[in-house]
C-alpha positions in Angstrom: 94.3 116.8 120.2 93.9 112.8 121.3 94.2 110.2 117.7 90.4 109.6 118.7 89.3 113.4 117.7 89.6 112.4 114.2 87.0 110.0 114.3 83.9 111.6 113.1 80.7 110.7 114.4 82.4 107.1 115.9 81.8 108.5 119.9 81.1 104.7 120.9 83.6 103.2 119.0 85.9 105.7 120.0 85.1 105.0 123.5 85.4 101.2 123.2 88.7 101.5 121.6 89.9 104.1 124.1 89.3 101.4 127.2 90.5 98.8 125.4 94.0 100.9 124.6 94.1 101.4 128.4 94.2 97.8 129.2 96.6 97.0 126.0 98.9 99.7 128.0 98.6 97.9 131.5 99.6 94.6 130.3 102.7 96.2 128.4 103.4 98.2 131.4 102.7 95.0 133.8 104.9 92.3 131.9 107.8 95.2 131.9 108.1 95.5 135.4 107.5 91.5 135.6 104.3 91.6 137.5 100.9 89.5 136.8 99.2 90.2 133.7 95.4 92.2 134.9 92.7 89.6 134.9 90.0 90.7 132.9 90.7 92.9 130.0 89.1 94.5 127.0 92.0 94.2 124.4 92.5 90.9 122.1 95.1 90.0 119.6 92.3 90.9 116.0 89.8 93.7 115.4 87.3 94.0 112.4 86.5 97.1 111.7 83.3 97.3 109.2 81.6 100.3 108.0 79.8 101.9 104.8 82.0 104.1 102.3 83.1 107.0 104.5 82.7 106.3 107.8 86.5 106.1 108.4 87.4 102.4 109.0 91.1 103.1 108.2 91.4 106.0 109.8 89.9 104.3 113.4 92.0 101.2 113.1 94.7 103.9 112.5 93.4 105.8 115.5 94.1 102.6 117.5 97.1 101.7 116.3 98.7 104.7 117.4 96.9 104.6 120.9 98.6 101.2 121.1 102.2 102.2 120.1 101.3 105.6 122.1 104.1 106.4 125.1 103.3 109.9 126.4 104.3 109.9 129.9 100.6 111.1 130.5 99.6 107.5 130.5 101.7 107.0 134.0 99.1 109.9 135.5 95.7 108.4 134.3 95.8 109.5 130.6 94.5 107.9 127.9 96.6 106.3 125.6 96.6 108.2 122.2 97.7 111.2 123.0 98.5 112.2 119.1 101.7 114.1 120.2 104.2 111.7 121.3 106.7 109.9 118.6 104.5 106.9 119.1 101.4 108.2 118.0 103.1 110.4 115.4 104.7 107.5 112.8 101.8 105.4 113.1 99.8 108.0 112.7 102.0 109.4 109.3 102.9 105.4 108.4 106.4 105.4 109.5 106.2 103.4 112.4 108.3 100.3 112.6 105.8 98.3 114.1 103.1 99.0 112.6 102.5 97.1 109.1 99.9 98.3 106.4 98.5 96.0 104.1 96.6 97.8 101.0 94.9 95.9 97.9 97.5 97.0 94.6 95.0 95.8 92.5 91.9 93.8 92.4 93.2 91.2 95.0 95.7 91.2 97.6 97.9 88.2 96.9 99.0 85.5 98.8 103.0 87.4 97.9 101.4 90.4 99.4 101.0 88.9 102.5 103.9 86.9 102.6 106.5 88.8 104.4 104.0 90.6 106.8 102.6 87.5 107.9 106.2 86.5 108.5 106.8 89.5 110.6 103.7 89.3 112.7 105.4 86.2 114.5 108.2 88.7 115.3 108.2 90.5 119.1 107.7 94.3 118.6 111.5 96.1 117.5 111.0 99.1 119.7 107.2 100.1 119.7 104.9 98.4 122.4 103.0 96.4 119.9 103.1 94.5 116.5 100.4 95.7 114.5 99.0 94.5 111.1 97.1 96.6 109.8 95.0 95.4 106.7 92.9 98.2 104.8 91.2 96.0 102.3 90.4 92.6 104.0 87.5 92.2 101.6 89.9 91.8 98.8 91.7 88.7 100.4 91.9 86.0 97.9 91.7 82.7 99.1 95.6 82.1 99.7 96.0 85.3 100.9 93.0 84.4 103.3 94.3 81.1 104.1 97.9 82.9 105.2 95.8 85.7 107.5 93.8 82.8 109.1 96.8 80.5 110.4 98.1 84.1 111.6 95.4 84.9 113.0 94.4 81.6 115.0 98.0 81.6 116.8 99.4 85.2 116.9 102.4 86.2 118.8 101.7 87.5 121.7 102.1 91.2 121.5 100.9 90.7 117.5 97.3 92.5 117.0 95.8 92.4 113.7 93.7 95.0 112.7 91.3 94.3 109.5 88.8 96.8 107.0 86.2 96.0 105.0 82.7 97.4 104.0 81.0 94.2 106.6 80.8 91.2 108.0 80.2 89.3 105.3 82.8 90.2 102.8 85.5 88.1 105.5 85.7 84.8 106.2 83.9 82.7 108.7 86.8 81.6 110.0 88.8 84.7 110.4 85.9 87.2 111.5 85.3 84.7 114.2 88.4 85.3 115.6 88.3 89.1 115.8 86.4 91.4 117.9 83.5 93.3 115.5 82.9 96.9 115.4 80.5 98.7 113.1 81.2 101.6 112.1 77.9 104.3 111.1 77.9 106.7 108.5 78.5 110.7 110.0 75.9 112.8 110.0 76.1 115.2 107.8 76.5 118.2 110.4 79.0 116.3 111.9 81.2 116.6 108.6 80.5 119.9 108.1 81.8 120.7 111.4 84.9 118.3 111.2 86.1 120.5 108.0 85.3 123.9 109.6 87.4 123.1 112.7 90.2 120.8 111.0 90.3 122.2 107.5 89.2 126.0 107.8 86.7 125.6 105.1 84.0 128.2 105.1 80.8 127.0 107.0 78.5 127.3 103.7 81.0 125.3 101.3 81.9 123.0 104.2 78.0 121.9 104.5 77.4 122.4 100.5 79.9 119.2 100.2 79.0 117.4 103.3 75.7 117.1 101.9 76.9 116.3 98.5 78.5 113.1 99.6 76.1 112.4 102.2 78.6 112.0 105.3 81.5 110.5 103.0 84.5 112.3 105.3 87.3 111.4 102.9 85.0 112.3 99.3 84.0 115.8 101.6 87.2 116.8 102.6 88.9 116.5 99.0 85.6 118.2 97.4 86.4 121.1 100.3 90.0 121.6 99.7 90.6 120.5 95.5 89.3 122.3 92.9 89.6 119.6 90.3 87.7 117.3 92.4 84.7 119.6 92.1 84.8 120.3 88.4 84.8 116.5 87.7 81.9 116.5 89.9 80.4 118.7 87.8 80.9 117.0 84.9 79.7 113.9 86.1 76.3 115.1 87.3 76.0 116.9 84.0 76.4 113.5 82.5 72.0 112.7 82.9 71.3 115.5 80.6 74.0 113.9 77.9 72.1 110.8 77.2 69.0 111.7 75.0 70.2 109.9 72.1 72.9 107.5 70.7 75.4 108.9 70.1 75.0 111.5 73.3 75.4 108.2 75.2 78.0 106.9 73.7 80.1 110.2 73.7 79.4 110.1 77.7 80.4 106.9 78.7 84.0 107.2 76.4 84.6 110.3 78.0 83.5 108.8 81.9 85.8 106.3 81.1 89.2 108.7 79.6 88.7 110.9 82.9 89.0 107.9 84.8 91.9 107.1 83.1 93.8 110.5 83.4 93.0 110.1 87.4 95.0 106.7 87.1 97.8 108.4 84.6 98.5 111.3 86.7 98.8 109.4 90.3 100.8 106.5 87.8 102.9 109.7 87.3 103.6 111.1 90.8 104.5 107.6 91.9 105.8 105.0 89.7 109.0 107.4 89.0 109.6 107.3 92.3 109.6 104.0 93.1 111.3 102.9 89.9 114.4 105.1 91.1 114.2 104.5 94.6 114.3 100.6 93.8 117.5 101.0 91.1 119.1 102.6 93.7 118.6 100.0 96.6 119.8 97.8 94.0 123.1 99.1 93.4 122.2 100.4 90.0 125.4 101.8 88.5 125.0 105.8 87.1 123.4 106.2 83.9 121.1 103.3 84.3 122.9 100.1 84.1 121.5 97.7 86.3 123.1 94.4 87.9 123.2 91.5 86.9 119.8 89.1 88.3 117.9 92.4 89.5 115.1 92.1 86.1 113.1 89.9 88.0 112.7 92.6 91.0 112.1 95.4 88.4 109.6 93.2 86.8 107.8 92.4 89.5 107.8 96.5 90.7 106.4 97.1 86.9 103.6 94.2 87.3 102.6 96.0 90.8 102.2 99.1 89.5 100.1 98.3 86.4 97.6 96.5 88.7 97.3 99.9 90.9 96.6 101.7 87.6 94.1 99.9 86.9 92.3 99.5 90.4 92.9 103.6 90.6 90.5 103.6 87.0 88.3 101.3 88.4 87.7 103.4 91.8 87.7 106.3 90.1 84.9 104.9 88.2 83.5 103.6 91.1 83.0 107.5 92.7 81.7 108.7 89.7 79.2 105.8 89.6 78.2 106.9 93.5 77.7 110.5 92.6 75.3 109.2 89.9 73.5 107.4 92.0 73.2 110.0 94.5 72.0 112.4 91.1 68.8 110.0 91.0 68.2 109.2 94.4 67.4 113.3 94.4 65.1 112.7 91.3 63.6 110.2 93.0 63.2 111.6 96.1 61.3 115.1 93.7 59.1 112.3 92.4 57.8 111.2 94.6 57.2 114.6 97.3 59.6 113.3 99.5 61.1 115.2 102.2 64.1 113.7 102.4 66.8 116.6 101.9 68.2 117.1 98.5 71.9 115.8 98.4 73.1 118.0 94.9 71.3 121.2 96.0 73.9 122.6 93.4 72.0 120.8 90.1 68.5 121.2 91.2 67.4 122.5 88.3 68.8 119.4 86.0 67.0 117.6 89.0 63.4 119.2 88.9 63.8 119.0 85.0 64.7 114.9 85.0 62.0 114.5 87.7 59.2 116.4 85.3 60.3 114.5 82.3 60.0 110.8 83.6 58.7 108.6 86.4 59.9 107.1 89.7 59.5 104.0 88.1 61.9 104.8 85.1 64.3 106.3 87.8 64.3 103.1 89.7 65.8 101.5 86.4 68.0 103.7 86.0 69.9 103.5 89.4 69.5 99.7 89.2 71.6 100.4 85.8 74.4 102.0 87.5 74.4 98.9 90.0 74.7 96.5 87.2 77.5 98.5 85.9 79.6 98.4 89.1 78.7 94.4 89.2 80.3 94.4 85.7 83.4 96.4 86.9 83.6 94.3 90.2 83.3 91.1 87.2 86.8 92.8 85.1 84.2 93.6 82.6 86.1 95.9 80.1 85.1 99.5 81.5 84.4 101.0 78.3 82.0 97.7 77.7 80.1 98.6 81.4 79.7 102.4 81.2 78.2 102.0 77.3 75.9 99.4 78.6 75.1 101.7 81.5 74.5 105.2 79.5 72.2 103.3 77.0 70.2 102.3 79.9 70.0 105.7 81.0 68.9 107.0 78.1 65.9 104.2 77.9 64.6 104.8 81.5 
């Protein structure tokens, strides 16, 4: 099984990324045994890889990272680099590989400190892989120092330095560092294409594995942890059940406090499984003596580990919020779609009957308002409005049509 068999419903990316891993490997391969460098090539030092929620920008610039570092011997007899097997694919596959840096937002921005070091180490030659790769998941969320660091990187990269950047499009990087990368935009899966992914990979049952393709209308990640967690599904549930709350006041009300408090829990419990972890793990890099004494000019380290965690508790809330906000909106779309005798296929097959009873009750046009609410209360979250503040303001517009 190749890195590019993970890539659902990306064949032509796949295929672009595939030749230009086979040229990456024939420089390597050419300046090792000292000959000329090929003449034309489809490789170059920064990629942007752009896409709608789902369609697996990480994963692909993951894909192609490991192609890059890949060193099956296969590659000596025609085969194409990414073989998934070798010890090159596997850590940067899994994250471990030394030459292969991931950049992820902690919080609401990725800081210029953020970047600091790994911009420092993309000037570095390779330690033992065949390339340097930077590999930024949330490119979108660059500040403007943290930009402004990429960009000078960027513009004069090492040469055996590839940079590898996410975000949702185009637009959301700057001019002046998306015209330095190659473009590729990702589409989202089909739906069957999903379905099939989890049957084969996951050994979900074909009618669940197509019940939650279709609920998240080609979202890979969102259908694979609907397929395999329980918990995932009953929250679900509970949002979509959320429409019927919001007849009165204090229905409303009650909704959007307890929308919010489930977001919060998400963030408490991964808070949980992590930040005790790192906490220790640090204390002991530091020399922390038993019983929890720690040296002398080490607060400043455990501060800063304490201010990097609060910021992922709160971005984990606010994406949290963010997919409950998106299975709303799918809710309505379905109402809408019932409205108006469309025969576009029913995403929540598994709440029709809160569907047909919205769509009897009110009008496309009140429906329209309504899931131009729920985009005015992710522009509030995206603003640091207070989340309690944007999901009240959102349920009361629900309940008004």
């Amino acid at each position: 099984m190749t890195v590019w068999d993970d890539l659902v419903g990306q064949e032509k990316v796949s295929e672009q990324l595939a030749g230009a891993a086979r040229d990456a490997d024939a420089f390597v391969t050419a300046a090792a045994n000292g000959a000329p460098a090929p003449a034309t090539t489809r490789m170059t030092h920064a990629w942007l890889f752009t896409g709608p929620p789902g369609a697996g920008r990480t994963l692909t610039a993951r894909a192609f990272a490991a192609a890059l570092q890949c060193v099956s011997p296969d590659r000596a007899l025609g085969g194409v680099p990414g073989c998934g097997f070798c010890d090159g694919c596997h850590t940067a596959l899994v994250g471990t590989h030394a030459d292969v840096s991931t950049v992820a937002a902690v919080g609401a921005e990725i800081l210029v400190k953020d970047m600091r070091d790994t911009v420092r180490k993309s000037f570095t030659s390779p330690a033992n892989g065949r390339w340097q790769i930077i590999l930024v998941e949330d490119a979108e969320r660059l500040n403007e120092k943290s930009a402004n660091a990429v960009l000078k990187a960027v513009e004069e990269p090492a040469p055996r330095t590839v940079w590898l950047l996410c975000a949702p499009s185009i637009e959301d990087v700057l001019p002046t560092i998306r015209s330095r990368c190659r473009h590729l935009n990702l589409r989202t899966p089909s739906v069957d294409a999903v379905a099939d992914m989890l049957v084969r990979r996951e050994g979900i049952a074909p009618d669940v594995a197509a019940s939650v393709a279709r609920a998240t209308q080609g979202h890979v990640d969102r259908a694979r942890r609907l397929a395999t967690d329980a918990a995932a599904r009953e929250r679900r549930t509970a949002v979509l059940r959320l429409p019927l709350r919001v007849e009165d006041v204090g229905g409303a009300l009650k909704a959007a406090q307890e929308l919010v408090d489930a977001a919060a829990a998400d963030a408490k419990q991964l808070a949980e499984d992590m930040d005790g972890k790192e906490t220790e793990d640090l204390k002991a890099a530091l020399g922390a003596a038993q019983g929890g004494r720690m040296p002398r000019g080490t607060a400043g380290v455990m501060k800063d580990l304490e201010d990097m965690q609060k910021r992922r508790r709160t971005r984990t809330q606010r994406d949290s919020l963010d997919l409950a906000l998106t299975d709303l909106t799918g809710f309505y779309r379905d109402v809408l779609a019932l409205q108006l005798g469309s025969r576009v296929a029913i995403a929540n097959t598994d709440a029709e009957d809160a569907l047909e009873r919205l769509a009897r009750a009110g009008t496309p046009e009140a429906t329209l308002r309504r899931i131009e609410a729920i985009g005015a209360c992710r522009d509030a979250l995206d603003r640091n409005v207070a989340p309690l503040l944007a999901v009240e303001a959102m349920t009361m517009a629900l309940r008004a049509g």
